[in-house]
MMTF fields as JSON, N, C-alpha, C and O atoms, coordinates in Angstrom:
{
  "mmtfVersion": "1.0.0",
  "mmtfProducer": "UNKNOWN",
  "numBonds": 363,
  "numAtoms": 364,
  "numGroups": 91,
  "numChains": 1,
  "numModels": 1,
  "chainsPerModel": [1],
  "groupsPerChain": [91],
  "chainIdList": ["A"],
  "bondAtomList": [4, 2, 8, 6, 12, 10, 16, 14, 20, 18, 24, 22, 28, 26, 32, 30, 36, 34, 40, 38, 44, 42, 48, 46, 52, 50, 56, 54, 60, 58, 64, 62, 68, 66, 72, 70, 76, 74, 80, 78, 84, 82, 88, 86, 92, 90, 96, 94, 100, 98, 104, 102, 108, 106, 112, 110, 116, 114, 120, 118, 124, 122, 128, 126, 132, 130, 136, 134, 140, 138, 144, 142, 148, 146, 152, 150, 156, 154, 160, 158, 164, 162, 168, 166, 172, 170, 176, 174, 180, 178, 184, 182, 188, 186, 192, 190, 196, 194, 200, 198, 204, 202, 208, 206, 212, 210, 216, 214, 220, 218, 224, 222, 228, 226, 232, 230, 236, 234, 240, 238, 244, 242, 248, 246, 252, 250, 256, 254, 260, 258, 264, 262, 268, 266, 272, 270, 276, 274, 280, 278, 284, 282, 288, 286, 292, 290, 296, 294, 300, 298, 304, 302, 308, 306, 312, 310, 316, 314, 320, 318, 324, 322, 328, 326, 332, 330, 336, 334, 340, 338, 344, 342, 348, 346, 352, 350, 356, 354, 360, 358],
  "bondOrderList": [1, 1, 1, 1, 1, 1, 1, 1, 1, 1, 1, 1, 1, 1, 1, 1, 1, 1, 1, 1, 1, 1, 1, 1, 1, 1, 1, 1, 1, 1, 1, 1, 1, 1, 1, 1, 1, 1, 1, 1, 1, 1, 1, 1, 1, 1, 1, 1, 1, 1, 1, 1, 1, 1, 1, 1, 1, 1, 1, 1, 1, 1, 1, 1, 1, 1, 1, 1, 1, 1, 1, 1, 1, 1, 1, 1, 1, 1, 1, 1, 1, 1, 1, 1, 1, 1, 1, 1, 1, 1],
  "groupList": [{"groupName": "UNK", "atomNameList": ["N", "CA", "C", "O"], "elementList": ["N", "C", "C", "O"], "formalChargeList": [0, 0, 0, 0], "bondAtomList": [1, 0, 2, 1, 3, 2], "bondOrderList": [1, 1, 2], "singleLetterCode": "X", "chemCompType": "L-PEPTIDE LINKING"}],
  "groupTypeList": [0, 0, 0, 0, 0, 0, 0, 0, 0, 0, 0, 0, 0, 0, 0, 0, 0, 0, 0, 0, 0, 0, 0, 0, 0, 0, 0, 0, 0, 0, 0, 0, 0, 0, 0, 0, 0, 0, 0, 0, 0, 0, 0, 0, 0, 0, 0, 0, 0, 0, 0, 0, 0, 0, 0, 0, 0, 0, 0, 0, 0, 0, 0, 0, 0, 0, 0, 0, 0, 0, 0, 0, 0, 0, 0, 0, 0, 0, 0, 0, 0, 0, 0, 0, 0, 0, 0, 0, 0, 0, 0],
  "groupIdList": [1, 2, 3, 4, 5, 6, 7, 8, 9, 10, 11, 12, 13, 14, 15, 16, 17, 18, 19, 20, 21, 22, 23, 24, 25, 26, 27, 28, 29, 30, 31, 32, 33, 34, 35, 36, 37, 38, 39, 40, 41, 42, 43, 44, 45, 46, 47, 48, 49, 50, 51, 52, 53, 54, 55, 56, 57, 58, 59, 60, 61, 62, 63, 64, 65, 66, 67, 68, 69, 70, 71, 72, 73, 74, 75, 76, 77, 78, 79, 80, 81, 82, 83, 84, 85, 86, 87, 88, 89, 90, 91],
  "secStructList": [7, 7, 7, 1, 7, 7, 7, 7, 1, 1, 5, 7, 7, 3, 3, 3, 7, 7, 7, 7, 7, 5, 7, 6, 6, 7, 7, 5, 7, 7, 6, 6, 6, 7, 7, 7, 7, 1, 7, 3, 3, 3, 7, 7, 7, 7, 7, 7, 5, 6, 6, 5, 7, 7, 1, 1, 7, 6, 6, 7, 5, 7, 7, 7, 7, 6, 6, 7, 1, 7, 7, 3, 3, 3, 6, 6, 3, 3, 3, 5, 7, 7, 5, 4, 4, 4, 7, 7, 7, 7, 7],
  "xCoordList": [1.487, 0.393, -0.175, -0.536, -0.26, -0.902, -2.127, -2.238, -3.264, -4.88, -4.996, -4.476, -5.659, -5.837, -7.26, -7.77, -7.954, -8.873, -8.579, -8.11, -8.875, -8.837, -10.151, -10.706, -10.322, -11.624, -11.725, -10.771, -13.018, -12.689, -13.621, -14.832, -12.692, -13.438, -12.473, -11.255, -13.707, -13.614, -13.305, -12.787, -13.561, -13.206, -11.968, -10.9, -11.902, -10.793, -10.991, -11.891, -10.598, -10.565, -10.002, -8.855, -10.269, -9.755, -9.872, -10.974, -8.854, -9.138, -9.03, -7.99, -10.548, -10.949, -9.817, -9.442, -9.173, -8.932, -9.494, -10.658, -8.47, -9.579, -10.458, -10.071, -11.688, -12.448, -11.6, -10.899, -12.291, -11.358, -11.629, -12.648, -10.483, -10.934, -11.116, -11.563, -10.541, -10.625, -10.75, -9.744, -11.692, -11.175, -10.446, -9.635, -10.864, -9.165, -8.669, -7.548, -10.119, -9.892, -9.648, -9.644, -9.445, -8.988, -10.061, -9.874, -11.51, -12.867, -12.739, -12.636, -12.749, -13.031, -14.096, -15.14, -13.975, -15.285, -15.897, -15.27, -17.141, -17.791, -18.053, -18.61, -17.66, -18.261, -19.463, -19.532, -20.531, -21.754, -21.626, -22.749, -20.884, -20.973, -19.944, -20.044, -19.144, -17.857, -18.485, -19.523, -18.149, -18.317, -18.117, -17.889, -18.123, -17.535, -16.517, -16.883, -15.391, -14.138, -14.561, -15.261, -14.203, -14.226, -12.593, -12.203, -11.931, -10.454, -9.826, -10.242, -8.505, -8.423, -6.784, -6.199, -6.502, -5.697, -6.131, -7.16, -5.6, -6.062, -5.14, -4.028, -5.635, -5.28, -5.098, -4.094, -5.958, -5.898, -7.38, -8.42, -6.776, -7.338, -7.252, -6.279, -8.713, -8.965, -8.46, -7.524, -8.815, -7.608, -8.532, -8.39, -9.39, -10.065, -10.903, -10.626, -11.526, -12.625, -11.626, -10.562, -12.474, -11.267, -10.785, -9.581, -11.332, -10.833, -10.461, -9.931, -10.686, -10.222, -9.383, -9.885, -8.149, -7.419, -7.876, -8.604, -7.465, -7.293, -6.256, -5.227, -6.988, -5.488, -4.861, -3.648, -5.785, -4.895, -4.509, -4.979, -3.326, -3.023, -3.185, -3.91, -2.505, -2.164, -1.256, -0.464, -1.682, -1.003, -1.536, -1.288, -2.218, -2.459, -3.578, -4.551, -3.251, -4.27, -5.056, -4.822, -6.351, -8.061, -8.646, -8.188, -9.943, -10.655, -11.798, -11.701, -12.856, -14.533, -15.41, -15.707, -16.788, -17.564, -17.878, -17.624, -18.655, -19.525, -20.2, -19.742, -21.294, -21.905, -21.506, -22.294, -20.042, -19.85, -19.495, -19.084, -19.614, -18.625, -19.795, -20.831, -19.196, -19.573, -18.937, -17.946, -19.293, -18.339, -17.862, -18.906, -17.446, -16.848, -15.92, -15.248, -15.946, -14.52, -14.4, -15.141, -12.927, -12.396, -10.891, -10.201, -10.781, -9.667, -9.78, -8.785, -11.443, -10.64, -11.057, -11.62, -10.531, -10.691, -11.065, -10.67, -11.946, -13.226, -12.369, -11.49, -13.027, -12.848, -13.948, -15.079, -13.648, -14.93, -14.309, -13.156, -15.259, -15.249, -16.301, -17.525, -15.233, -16.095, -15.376, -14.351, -16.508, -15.774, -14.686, -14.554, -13.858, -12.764, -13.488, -13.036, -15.05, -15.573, -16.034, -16.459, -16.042, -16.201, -15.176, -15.313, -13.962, -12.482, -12.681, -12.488, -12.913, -12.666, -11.313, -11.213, -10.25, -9.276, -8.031, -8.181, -6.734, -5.843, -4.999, -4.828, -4.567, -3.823, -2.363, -1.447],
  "yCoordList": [15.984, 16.493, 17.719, 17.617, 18.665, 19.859, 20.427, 20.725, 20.557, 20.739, 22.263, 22.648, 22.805, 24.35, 24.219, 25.243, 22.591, 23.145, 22.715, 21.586, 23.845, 23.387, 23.509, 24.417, 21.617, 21.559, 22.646, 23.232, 22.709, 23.224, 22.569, 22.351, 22.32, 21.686, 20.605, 20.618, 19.171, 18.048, 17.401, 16.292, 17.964, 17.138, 16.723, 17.078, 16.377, 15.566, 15.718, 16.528, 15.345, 15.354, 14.109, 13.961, 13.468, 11.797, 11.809, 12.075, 11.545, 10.726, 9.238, 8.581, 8.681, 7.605, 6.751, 7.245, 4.983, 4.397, 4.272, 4.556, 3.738, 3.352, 2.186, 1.351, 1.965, 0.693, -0.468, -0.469, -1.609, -2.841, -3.414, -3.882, -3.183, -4.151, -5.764, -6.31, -6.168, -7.552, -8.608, -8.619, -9.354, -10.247, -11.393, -11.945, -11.684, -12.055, -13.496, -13.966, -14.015, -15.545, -14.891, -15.662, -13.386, -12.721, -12.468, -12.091, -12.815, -12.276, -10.712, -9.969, -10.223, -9.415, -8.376, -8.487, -7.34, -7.014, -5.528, -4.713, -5.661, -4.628, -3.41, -3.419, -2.412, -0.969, -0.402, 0.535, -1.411, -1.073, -2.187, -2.343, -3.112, -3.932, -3.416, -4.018, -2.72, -1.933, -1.438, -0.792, -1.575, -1.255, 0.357, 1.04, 0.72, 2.346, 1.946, 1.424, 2.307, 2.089, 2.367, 3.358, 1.583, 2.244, 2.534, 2.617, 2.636, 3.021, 4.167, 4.297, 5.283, 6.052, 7.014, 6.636, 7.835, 8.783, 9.705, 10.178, 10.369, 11.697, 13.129, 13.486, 13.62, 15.108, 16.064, 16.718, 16.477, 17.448, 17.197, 16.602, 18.163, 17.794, 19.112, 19.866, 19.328, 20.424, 20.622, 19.866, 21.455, 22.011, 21.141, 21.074, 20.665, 19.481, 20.594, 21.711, 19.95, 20.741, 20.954, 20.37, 22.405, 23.312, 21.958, 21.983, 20.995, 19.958, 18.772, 18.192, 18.045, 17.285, 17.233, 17.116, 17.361, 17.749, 16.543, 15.711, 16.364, 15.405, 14.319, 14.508, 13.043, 11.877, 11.78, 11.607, 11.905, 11.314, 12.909, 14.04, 12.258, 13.296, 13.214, 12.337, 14.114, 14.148, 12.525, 11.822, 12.374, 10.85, 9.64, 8.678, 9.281, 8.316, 7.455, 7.891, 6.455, 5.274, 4.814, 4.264, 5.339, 5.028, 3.982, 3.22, 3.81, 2.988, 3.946, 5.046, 3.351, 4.478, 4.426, 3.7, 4.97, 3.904, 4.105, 5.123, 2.979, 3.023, 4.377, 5.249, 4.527, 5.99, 7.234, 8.146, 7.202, 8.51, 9.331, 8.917, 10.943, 12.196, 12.155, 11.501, 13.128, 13.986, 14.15, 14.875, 13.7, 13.704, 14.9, 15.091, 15.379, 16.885, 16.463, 15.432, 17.286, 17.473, 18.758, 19.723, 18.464, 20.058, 19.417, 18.432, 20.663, 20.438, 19.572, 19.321, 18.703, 17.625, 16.182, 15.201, 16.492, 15.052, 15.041, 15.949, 14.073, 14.116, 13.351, 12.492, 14.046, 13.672, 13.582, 13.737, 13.349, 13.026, 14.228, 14.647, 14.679, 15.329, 14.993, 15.1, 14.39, 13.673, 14.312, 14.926, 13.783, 13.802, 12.687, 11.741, 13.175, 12.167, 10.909, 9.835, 11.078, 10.011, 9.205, 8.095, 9.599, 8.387, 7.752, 6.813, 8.378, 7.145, 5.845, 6.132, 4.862, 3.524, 2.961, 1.886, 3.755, 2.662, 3.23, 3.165, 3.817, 4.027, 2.582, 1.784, 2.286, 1.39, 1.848, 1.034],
  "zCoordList": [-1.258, -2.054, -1.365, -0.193, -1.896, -1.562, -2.232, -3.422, -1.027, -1.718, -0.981, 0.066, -1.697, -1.181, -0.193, 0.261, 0.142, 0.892, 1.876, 2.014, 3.147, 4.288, 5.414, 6.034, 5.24, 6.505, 7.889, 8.4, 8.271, 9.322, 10.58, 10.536, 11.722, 12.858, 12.892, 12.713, 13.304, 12.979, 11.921, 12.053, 10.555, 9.665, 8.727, 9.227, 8.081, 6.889, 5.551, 5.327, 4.776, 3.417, 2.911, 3.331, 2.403, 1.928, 0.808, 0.329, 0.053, -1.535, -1.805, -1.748, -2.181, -2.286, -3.287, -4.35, -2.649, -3.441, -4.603, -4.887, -5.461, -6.596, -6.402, -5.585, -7.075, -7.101, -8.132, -9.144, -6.946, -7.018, -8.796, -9.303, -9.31, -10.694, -11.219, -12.228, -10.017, -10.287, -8.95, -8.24, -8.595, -7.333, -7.151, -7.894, -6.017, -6.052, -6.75, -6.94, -7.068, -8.006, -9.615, -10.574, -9.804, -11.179, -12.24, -13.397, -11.479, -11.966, -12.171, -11.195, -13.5, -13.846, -13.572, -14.214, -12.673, -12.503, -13.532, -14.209, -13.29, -14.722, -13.957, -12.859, -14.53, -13.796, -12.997, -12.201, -13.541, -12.704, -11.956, -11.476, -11.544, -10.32, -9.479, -8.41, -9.439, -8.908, -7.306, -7.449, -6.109, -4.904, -4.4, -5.398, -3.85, -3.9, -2.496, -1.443, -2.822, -1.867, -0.481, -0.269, 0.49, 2.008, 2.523, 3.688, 1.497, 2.243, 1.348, 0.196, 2.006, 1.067, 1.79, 2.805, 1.224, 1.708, 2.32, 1.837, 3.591, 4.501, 3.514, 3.902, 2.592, 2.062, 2.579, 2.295, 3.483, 4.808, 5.599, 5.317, 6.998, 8.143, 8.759, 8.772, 9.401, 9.991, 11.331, 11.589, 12.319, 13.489, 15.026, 16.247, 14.054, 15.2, 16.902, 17.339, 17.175, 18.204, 19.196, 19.402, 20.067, 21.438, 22.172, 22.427, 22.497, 23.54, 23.397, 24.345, 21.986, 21.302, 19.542, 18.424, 19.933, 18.819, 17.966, 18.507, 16.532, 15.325, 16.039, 16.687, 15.633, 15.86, 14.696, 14.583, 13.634, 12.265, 11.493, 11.613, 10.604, 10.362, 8.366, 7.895, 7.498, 6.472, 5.812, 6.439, 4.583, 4.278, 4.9, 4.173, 6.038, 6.346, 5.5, 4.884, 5.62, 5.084, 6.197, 7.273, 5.401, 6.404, 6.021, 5.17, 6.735, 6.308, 6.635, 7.18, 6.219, 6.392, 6.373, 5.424, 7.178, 6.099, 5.152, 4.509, 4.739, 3.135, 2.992, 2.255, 3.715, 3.15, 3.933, 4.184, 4.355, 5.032, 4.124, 3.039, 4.476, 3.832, 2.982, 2.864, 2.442, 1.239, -0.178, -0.26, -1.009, -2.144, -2.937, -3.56, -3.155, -3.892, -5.124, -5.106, -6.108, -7.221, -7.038, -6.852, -7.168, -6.96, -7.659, -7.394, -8.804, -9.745, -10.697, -11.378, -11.04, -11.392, -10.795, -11.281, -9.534, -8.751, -7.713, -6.981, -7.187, -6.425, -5.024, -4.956, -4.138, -2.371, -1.782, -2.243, -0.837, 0.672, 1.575, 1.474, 2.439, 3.247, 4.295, 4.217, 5.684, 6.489, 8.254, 8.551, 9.042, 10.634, 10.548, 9.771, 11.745, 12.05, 12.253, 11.857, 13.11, 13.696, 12.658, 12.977, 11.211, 10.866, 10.202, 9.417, 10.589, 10.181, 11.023, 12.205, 10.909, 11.368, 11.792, 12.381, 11.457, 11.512, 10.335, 9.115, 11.077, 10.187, 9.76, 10.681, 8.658, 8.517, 8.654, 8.535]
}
């Protein structure tokens, strides 16, 4: 996948899973009860600070937190734009 923006510094660009539609006993869930995802794809990634490069790279599966980044649409379809520091955890 190729995005024309590129973070700069520390940060990333993630596109949010989708929200969960159903749990897992097959409860249907309704749009205004819907969670906002904490996991997602890395789109691109900035050139990371003079002394600490980026660990994660493009493609990886994150986790994040709940109210990190910044939400943006661009094209269309909406991303986060956050520090590495608040990736939790590549899967």
């Amino acid at each position: 996948m190729s995005l024309n923006i590129k973070p700069i510094g520390d940060r990333v660009v993630v596109e949010a899973a989708a929200a969960e539609e159903k749990t897992a006993s097959g409860i249907i869930i309704p749009d205004t009860a819907k969670e906002k995802p904490q996991r997602g794809t890395i789109v691109a990634v900035g050139e990371g600070k003079k002394d600490e490069p980026l660990t994660v790279k493009v493609g990886d599966q994150v986790l994040y937190g709940k109210y990190a980044g910044t939400e943006i649409t661009y094209e269309g379809k909406e991303y986060l734009i956050m520090r590495e520091s608040d990736v939790y955890a590549v899967l």
